[in-house]
N, C-alpha and C positions, 0 to 999 in steps of 0.2 A: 141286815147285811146279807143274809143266805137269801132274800128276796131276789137282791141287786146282784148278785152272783148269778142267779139262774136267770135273770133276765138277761145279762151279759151272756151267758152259754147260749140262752138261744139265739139270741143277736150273733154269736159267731158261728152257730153249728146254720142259722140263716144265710151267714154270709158265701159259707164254706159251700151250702147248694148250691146257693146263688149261682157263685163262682165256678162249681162241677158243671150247670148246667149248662151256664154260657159257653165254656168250651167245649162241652157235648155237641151243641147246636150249630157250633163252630163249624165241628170236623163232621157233621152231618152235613152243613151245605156243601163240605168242602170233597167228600164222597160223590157228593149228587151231581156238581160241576164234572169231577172226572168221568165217572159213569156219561153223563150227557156229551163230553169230548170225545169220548170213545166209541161212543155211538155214532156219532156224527161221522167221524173218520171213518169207520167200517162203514157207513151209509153210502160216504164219496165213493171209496175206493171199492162196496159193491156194486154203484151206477155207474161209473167207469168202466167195469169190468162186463158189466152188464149191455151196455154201448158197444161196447167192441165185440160181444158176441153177437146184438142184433144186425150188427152190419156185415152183408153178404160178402161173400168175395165175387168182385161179376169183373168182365172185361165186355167191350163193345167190337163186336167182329162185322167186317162189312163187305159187302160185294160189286163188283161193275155190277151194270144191266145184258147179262149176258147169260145164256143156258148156262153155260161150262163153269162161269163161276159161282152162278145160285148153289149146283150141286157141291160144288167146293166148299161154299160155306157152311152148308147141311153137313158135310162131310167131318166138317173142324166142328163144328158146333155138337154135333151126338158123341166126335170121340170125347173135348176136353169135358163134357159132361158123364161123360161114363168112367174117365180117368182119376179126375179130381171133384171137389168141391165148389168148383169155380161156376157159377152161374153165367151164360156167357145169353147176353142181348146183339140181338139181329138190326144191323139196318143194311139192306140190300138191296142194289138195284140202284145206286148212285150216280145219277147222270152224270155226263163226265169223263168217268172212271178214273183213270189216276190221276188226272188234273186236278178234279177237286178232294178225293180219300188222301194222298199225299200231303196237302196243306193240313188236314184235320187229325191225320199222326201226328203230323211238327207241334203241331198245340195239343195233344193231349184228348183230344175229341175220338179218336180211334183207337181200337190198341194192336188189331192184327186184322189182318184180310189178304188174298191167295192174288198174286202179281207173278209175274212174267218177265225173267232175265231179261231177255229184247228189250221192255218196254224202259224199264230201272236203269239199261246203262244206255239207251239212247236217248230217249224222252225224259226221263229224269236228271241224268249226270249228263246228258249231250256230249259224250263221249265219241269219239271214233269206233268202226265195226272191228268187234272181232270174232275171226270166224270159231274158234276153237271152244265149245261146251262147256268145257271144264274152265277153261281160263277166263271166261265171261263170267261164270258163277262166281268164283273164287274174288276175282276185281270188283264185281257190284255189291257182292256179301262186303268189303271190305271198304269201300266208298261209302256205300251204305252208311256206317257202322261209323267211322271216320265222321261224315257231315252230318250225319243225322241220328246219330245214335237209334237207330234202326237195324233188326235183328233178321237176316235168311233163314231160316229154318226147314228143316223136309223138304228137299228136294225131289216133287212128285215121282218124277220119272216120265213125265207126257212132255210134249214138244209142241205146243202150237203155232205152227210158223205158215208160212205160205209152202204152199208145193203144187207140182203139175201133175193134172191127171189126164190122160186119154183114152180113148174110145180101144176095148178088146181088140178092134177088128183092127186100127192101128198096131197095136203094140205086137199083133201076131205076125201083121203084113210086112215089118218094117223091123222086126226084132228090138223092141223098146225095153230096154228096163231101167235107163240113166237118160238123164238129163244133157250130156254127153252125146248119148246113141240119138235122141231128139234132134239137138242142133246139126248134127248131118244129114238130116230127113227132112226138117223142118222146110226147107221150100216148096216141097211136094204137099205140103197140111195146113189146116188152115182155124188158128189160135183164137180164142177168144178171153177177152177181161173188160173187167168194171176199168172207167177212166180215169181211179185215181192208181190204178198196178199199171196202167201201160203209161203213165208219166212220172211214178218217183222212181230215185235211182236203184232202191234199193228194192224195185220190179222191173219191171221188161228191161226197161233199155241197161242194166247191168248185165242182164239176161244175156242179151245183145252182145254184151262186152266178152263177160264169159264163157260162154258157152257157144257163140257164135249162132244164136238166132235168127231165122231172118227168115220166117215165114210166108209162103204164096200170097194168104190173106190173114188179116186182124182183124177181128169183128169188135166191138165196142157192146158189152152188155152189163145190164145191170145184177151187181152182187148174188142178189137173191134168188137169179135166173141163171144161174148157171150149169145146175143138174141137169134141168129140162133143155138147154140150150144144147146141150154135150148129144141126148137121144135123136136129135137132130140128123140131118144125114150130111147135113153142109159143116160139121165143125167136129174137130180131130181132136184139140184139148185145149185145159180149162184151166184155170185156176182156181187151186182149193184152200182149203185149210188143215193141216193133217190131224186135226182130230175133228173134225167136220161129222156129224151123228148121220148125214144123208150116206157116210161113205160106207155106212153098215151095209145097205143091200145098195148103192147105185154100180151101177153095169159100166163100172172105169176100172182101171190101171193106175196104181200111183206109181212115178217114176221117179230114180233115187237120185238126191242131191249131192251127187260123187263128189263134186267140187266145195263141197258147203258154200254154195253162191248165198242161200238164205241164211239169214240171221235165227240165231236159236232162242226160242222165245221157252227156254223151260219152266215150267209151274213149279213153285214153290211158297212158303208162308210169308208173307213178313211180321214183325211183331216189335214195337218198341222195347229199348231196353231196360228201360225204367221198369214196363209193366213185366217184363221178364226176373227183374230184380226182386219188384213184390211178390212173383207166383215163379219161384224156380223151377217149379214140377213141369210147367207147363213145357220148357226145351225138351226134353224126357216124350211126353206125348204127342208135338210137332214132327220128333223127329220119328215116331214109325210110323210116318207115312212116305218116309223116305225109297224112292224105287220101287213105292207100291202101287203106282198109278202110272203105265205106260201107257202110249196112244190107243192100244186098243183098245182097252178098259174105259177109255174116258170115252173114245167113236161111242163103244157101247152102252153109256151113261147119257148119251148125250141125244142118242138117238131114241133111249127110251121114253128120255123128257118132251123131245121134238117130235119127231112120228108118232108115240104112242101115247103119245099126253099122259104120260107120270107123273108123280107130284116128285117132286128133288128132294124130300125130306125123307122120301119112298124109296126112292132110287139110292140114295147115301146111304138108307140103313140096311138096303139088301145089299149092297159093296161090300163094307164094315162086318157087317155077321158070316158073308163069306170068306171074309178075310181073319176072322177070327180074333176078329176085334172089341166086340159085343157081343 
């Protein structure tokens, strides 16, 4: 009987391990499952996090094919990188110019690059001319912004527009300082331009309208000869560009556009507003270069690139450090 009893006790003190064990083994896998869940999740949501850190913040900044806007984009390109965090990628030299960088904002291919009031409300919005600066800016900022969700920022302070220049000995002979004082003298002198300024309206023959034009002789010359056309003895004045880099040392007179017959082509940024939304800092650093870039600054930015073959990334970071930028 006390045999049969201790073989029953060990049958139940067996069973009773048994049974500790199993539910030992239980909440041991049931540990390991958690642990392993936990891990996982902290894994995600450290490569998640991990992702979002290896990805830069860059924007895509672009330029015509032009002296004056390479440096412009040197210009944007060393502030926002001295400003922020923002890595900013170069594609310059856009044949085109706004024809084709305007279509690659609208989709998302560009994010900023340095345009020109004139060009935005006449070539873009094909708007009618207005003569007044401020109200040109304020309309195409605001069109802009409206159709294309496109941002003006930093309004340079430079003017690229058309303007006339003439010969010292003119403007001594003749008392010239307006464009005005010109069209009363103007038959006694003798004008030269490329053949697309002496047929749209918004060259000579407005010229004509306003100002009352009506020179002895016209000479027909190409663009790029114009400087050297002017030393000439047979030609009194020219048509420029008023930030033209040759106007550093060439032996002219600019003559002022009393009337604003020219359309004001002022330099300033543009910038999607989307990409303005993802890098808010960036309006902040657009905007001081506001009125810090008048004509003469750029002549002389423009002449260093062109006479003196500068590199423009050279020329933008001696601007900037004078300017107490960098």
């Amino acid at each position: 009987m006390n045999r049969i009893k201790k073989k029953n006790n060990r049958r139940n003190l067996e069973s009773i391990h048994s049974s500790s064990k199993g539910k030992a083994s239980y909440q041991i896998i049931i540990m390991v499952l958690m642990v392993t869940l936990a891990a996982g999740l902290l894994t995600a949501c450290g490569g998640s996090s991990d992702k979002e850190e290896e990805e830069p913040k860059k924007v895509v900044l672009a330029s015509k094919p032009m002296t004056e806007q390479y440096i412009l984009a040197e210009i944007l390109t060393l502030l926002i990188e001295a400003e922020t965090d923002i890595e900013v990628e170069q594609t310059l030299g856009i044949g085109g110019g706004t024809s084709n960088i305007h279509p690659a904002m609208e989709n998302g291919e560009i994010d900023l690059y340095p345009e020109y009031t004139g060009t935005g409300w006449l070539f873009v919005l094909k708007e009618e001319v207005l003569r007044d600066p401020d109200e040109l800016y304020e309309a195409v900022k605001t069109s802009y912004r409206e159709e294309y969700g496109i941002h003006w920022s930093g309004r340079y302070g430079l003017n690229n527009t058309y303007s006339i220049a003439v010969t010292p000995e003119a403007a001594e002979a003749y008392d010239l300082q307006t464009l005005s004082d010109l069209g009363e003298v103007s038959s006694e002198l003798t004008f030269a331009a490329n053949a697309d300024f002496l047929e749209r309206e918004d060259g000579y023959p407005g010229l004509e309208e306003t100002y009352g034009f009506a020179f002895g002789d016209i000479k027909e010359i190409d663009i790029g000869l114009r400087y050297q056309s002017i030393q000439s003895d047979d030609i009194d004045a020219i048509t420029v560009f008023s930030t033209d880099g040759q106007l550093q040392d060439a032996n002219v007179v600019l003559l002022e556009d009393d009337k604003n017959f020219f359309v004001f082509y002022d330099g300033a940024t543009l910038i999607r507003q989307e990409t303005l939304d993802g890098y808010p800092e960036l309006e902040e650093v657009l905007e001081k270069l506001t009125g810090l870039i008048p004509n003469e600054e750029m002549i002389a930015m423009n002449y260093a690139v062109e006479i003196k073959n500068e590199d423009p990334a050279k020329v933008a970071e001696d601007f900037l450090r004078e300017k107490g930028l960098l």
